[in-house]
N, C-alpha and C positions, 0 to 999 in steps of 0.2 A: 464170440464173433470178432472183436476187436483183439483179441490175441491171434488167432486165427489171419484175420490181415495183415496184423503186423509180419508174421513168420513168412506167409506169403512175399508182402513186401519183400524184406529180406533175403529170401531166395533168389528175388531176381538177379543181383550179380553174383553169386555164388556159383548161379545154372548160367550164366553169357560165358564164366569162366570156365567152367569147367565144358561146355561145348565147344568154344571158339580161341580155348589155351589149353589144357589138359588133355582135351582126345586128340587134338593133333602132334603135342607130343610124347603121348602115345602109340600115334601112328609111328613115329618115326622108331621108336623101341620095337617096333614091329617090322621095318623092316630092315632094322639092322641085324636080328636076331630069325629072322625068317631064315628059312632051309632047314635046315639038317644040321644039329646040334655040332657033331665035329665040324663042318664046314666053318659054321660060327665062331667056334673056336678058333678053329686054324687062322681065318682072317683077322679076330681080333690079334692072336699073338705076334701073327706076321706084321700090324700094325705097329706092335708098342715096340717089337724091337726093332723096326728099321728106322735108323740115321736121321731119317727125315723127319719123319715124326716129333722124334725128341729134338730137334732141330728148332722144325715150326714152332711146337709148345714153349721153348726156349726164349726163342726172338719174342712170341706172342705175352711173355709175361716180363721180360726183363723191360723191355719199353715202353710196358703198360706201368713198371712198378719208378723208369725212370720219369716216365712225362709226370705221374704222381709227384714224386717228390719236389720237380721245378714247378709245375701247377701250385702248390704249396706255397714253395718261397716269393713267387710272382704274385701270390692271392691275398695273404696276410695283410702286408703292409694296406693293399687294399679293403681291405675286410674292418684294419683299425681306423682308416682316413673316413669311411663312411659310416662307423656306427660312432666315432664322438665327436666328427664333426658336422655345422651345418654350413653350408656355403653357395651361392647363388648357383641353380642349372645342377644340385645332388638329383633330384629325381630323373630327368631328363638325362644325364650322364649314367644315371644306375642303370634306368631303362636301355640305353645303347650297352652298355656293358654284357648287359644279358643275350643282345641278338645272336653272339654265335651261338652260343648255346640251343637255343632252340629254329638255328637255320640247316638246313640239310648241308653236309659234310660237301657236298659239289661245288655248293656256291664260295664256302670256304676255301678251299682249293681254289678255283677261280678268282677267289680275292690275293691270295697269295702269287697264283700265276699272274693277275693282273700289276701287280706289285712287282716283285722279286723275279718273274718270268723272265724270259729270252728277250720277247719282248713289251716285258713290263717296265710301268713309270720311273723306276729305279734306274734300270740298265739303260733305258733308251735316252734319261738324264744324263748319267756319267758318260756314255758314248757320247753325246752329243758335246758333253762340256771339258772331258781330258782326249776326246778323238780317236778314243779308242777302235778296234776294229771288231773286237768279240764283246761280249758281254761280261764286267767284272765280277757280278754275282753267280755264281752257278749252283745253286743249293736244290733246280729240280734233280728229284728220283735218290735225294740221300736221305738218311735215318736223320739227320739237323732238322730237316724240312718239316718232318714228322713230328718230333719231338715239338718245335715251336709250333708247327698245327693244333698239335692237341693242347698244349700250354694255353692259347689263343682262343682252343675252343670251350676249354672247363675251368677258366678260371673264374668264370661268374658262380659258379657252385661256391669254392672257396670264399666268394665274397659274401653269396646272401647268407648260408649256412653260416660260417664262422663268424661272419659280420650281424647277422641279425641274433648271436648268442650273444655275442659280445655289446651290443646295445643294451642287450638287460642286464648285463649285469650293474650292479648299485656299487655308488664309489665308497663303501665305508669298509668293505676289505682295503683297499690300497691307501686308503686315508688313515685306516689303523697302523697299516707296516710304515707307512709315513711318521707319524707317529711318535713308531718304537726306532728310528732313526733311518729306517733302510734306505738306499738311494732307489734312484728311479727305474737303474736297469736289475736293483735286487726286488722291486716290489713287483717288475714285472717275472724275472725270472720266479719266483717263489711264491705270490700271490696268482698273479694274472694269470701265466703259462700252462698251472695246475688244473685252473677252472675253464681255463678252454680248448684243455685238449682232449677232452670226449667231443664237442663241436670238430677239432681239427682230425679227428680221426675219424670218425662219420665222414664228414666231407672227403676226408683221402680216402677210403672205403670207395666212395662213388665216384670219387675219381676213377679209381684204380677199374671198375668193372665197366666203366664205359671206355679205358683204354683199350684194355683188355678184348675187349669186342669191338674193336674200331674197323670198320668196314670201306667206309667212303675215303677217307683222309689218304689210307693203305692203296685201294684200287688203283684211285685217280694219280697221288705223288709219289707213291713210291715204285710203283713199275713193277716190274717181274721180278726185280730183286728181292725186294720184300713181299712175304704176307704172314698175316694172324691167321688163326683159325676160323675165324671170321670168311677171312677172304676164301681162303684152299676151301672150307664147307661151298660156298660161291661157287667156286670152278667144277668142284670134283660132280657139284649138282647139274648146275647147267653146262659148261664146256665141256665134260666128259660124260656127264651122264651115268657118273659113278655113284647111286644113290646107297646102296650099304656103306659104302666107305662114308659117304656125307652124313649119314644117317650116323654111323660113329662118331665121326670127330663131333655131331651135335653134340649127342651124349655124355664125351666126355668135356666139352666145354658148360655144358649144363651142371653137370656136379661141379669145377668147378666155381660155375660162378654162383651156384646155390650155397659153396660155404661161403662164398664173400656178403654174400646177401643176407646167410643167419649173422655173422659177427654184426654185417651192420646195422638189420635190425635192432639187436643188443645191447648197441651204442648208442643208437637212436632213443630207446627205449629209458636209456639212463640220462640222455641228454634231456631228454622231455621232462622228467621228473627232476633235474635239478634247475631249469626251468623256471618249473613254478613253483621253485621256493626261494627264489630272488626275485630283488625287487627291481624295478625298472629303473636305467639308470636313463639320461636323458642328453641327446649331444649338443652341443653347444658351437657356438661360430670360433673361429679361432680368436685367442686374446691378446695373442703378441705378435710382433713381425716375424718371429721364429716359428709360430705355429702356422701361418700365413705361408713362412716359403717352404714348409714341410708339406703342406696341403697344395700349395700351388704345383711344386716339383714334384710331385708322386703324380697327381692328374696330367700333367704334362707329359710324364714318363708314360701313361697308360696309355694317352692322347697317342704318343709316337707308334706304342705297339702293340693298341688294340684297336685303331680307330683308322689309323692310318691303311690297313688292307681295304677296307671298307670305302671308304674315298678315294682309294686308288681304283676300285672296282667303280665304279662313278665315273669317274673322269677317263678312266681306258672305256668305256663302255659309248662316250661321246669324239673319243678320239682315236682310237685304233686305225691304223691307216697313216696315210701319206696329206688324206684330202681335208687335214683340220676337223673342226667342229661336225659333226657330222649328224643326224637320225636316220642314218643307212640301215643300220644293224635292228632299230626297233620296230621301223618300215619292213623290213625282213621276217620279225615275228609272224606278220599275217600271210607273207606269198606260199605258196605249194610248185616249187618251181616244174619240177617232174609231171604235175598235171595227174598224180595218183590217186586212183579213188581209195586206194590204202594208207594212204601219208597224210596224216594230222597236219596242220600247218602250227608250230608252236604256240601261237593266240590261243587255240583249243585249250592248251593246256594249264592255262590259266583260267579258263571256264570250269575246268576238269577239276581242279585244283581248289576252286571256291568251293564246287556242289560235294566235292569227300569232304572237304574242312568243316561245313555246314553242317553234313550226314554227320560226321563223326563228333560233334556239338550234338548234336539232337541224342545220340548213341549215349556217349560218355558221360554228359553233363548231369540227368536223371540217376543213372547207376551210381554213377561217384558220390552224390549227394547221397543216396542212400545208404552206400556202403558208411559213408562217415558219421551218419546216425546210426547206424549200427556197431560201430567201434566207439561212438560216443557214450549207448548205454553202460549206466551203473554196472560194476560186476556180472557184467556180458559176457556169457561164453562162449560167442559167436566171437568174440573179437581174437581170444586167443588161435583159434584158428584162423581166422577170416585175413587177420593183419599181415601175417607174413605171405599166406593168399596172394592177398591183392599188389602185395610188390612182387611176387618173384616176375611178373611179365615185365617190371623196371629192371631184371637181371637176364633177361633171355634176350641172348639176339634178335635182333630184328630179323636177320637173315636167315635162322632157325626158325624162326616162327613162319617167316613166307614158305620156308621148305617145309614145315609140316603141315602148312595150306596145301602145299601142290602134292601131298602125299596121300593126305586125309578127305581132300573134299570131294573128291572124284569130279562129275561134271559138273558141280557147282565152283569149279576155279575160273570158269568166266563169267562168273556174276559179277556185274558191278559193285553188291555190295559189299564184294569179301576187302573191300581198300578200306572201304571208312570203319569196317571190322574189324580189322589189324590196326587199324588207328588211332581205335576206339582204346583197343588194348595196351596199347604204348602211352594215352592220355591220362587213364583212366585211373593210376598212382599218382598222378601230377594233381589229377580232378580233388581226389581225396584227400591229397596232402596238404591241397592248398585251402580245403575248407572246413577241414577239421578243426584244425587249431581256434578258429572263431565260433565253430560252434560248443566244441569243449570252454570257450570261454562266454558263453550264454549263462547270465543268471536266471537259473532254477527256478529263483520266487516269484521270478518274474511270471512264467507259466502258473506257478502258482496259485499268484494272488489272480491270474485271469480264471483258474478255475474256481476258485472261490467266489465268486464275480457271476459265475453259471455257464462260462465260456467252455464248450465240449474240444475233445481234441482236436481236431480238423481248425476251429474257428481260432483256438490257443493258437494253433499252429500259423496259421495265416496273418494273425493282427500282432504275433509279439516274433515268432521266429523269422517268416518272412522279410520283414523293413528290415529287421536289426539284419540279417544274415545275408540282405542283397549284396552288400560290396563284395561281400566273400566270391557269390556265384558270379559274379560280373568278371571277379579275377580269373575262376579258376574256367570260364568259360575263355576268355581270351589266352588261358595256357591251352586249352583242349585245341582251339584253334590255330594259333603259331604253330603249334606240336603236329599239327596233320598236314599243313603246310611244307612243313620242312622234313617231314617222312621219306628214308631213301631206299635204307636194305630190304626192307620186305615188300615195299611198291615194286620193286624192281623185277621179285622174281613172280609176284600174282596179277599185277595188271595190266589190262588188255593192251598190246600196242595202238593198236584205233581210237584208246582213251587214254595215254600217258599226260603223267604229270609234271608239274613244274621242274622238279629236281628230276625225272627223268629226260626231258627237253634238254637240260642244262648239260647231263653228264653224254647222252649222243648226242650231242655238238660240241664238245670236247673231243671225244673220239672220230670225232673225223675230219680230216687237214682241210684248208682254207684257211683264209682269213673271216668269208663271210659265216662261216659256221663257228667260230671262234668269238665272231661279234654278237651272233644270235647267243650262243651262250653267256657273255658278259650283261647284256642287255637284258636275258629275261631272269637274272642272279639279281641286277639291279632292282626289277619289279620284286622277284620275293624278297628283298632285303625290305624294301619300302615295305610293304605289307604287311612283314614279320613285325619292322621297328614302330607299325602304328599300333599293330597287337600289344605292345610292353612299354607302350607308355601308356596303353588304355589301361596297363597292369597296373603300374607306378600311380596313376592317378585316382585309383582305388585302394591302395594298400594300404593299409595302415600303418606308421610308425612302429620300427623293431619289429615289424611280423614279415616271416619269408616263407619261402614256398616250398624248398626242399628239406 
């Protein structure tokens, strides 16, 4: 009977997955390949060899593979300043570090327009202070704008992954090459470099697949000029209505980003086992004046260009306009000026936006947990299948996935719950990753000695797993959360307009002229930024030393 449960148990996310990610893209194999075999033929050929094709695929991977590389060099230094040292306001600053990351790609663009815009804090300074007459910065709608978006947006991966490898590792490698006489920059090239570049390849791995499927950053800044495949799936779905061809480029962006997601697996896999055969090293406050303006000068440099859009998004959001100071724009949240009984007034959307985040906490948070007791067990055979499983929806467009909602669910695409469903699925890697690690590191005897004691498993479970494993669920509950907050590609193409979300508020008041819709937009960017940045220090102040999430 208790095997029996257990396998039950088990199956639940196995069966969410394979209903609510596997048959829908399936669907989409289905109606790419639908007709009549030569027809199918003929459109895929006519696809692969027209210009454009290899065009888009082109652009969609060279940018993907350059933002990686600057993401890289931008992350590192970062990734060494926080795993060896300690210095007043690290958590709090690690915490802000990670908000783009888990904010929806609108608000980010909006922080950069609010910045670097036409009429952002920037431009509307230097005009005001050299008298200019146009604006000196002009970086919207080019591939720059892009590239430092996405730099901005994933360099917190760079930081927790390669920073929280590099906290464990123990100083008696470098203290040995010290030693045998090396200098500092030879014990880093030859000691350190070795041991953390499975960390730095994983992290550029992940990089590289959320570049690569960069959907919002693309729409919003880069204009008609640019798109990923990402984007063109988006058009060819909704604006033309061309679903075989969208149903294609899914597919072949699916294979893909499924070899990028076996390699990184792979890494991943190797990175975890060298893991746990070092020992933890421990960071320490700086010791000299040197170490001091190394730490101060690198936070400073981060301060200017990872903190700065974010406070400019702030301060435009109370001052937009001619009229100073203002709460015009968040007084605006609430009017319905049109008097529509079809038009949400933005406020909604922040109601909206709590009850998925919530749903998709109630969804994700149970499955996740499960799933990671089941990749926990001993010589589990669930888990060699299960694991690569539960990430490939960490490799599948968002924007694939809404398109193989509106292909697959038939009249169930206006259910309310297909958002926090799709959210559930985007969380639900982050749910697992983040609580595994603490419960692979649960002593055994400890169970144990409580079954020896006469404790059954249920009551094991609750008096020795429970307490110890709360701060885990506490985190990986406020990732599930941020994470549905800031959800944009697949909101966009399955939820109701009568019930839009945050980030969809944001990005239609982007797209449409005024000022007062321009303000609504920066105002309610400001609300989910607040909201996201109370999520990730709820993180920060549960997380244990050296443990990170991705």
């Amino acid at each position: 009977m208790r095997r029996f449960l257990t396998v039950a148990l088990f199956a639940l996310p196995i069966l969410f997955l394979a209903i609510f990610y596997v048959y829908p893209l399936l669907a989409i194999f289905r109606v790419s390949f639908s007709g009549p075999l030569s027809a199918v033929g003929a459109q895929a050929a006519a696809t692969l060899v027209s210009p454009t094709f290899w065009s888009l695929l082109w652009f969609t991977t060279w940018q993907a593979a350059l933002s990686t590389v600057l993401t890289v060099i931008a992350g590192l230094p970062l990734a060494y300043i926080f795993a060896r040292f300690d210095f007043p306001g690290k958590s709090i600053l690690h915490a802000l570090l990670t908000i783009p990351f888990v904010m929806p790609t609108v608000v980010v663009a909006a922080a950069f327009m609010a910045l670097i815009g036409r009429n952002g804090v920037l431009n509307t300074g230097l005009q005001a202070l050299l008298a200019l007459d146009a604006p000196p910065i002009q970086l919207e709608q080019t591939i720059w704008l892009i590239l430092i978006v996405h730099v901005f947006y994933n360099v917190a991966i760079i930081i927790r992954t390669v920073g929280g490898f590099w906290s464990n590792l123990g100083p008696q490698f470098n203290e040995s090459a010290a030693m045998l006489g090396a200098a500092p920059w030879q014990v880093f090239r030859t000691v350190t470099l070795p041991l953390l570049l499975p960390s730095i390849t994983a992290a550029a791995l992940l990089v590289f697949l959320f570049c690569f499927t960069s959907f919002g950053v693309i729409l919003i800044l880069g204009g008609l000029r640019f798109a990923t495949i990402e984007v063109e799936i988006y058009r060819q779905a909704v604006s033309y209505f061309n679903l075989p061809l969208a149903a294609f480029l899914s597919i072949v962006q699916l294979l893909l980003t499924f070899t990028v997601m076996v390699i990184y697996t792979r890494m991943q896999a190797r990175l975890s086992r060298s893991l746990r055969r070092r020992t933890r090293g421990l960071s320490r406050a700086p010791a000299n004046w040197r170490q001091w303006v190394l730490v101060v000068g690198a936070l400073f440099v981060t301060g200017i260009g990872l903190l700065t859009p974010l406070m400019a998004l702030v301060v435009r959001s109370f001052t937009l306009g001619d009229q100073g100071p203002t709460l015009l724009y968040y007084q605006a949240l609430g009017e319905n000026p049109r008097q529509s009984a079809f038009f949400a007034p933005p406020v909604t959307a922040i109601a909206n936006s709590l009850l998925y985040a919530l749903a998709t906490l109630a969804i994700s948070l149970p499955l996740g947990v499960i799933g990671a007791y089941m990749l926990a067990q001993p010589r589990s055979r669930w888990a060699a299948v299960f694991d690569p499983l539960l990430l490939l929806p960490l490799g599948t467009s968002a924007v694939t996935l809404g398109f193989g909602y509106i292909v697959a669910m038939g009249p169930l695409r206006a259910s309310p719950w297909l958002v926090p469903i799709v959210h559930s699925l985007i969380a639900l890697p982050f749910v697992v990753r983040t609580f595994l690690p603490a419960l692979r590191a649960l002593d055994r005897r400890l169970r144990e000695a409580a079954a020896t004691l006469g404790a059954g498993p249920l009551q094991s479970w609750w008096t020795v797993d429970a307490p110890l494993l709360l701060r885990a669920v506490l985190i990986s509950a406020a990732f599930a959360f941020a994470i549905s907050l800031g959800e944009f590609g697949a909101t966009l193409l399955i939820a109701r307009p009568d019930r839009p979300t945050m980030p969809m508020v944001i990005y239609q008041a982007l797209s449409r002229p005024g000022l007062i819709n321009y303000g609504q937009a920066l105002a309610m960017s400001t609300i989910l930024m607040v909201v996201t940045a109370a999520a990730l220090i709820a993180i920060e102040r549960f997380r244990l030393p050296g443990e990170e999430e991705f």
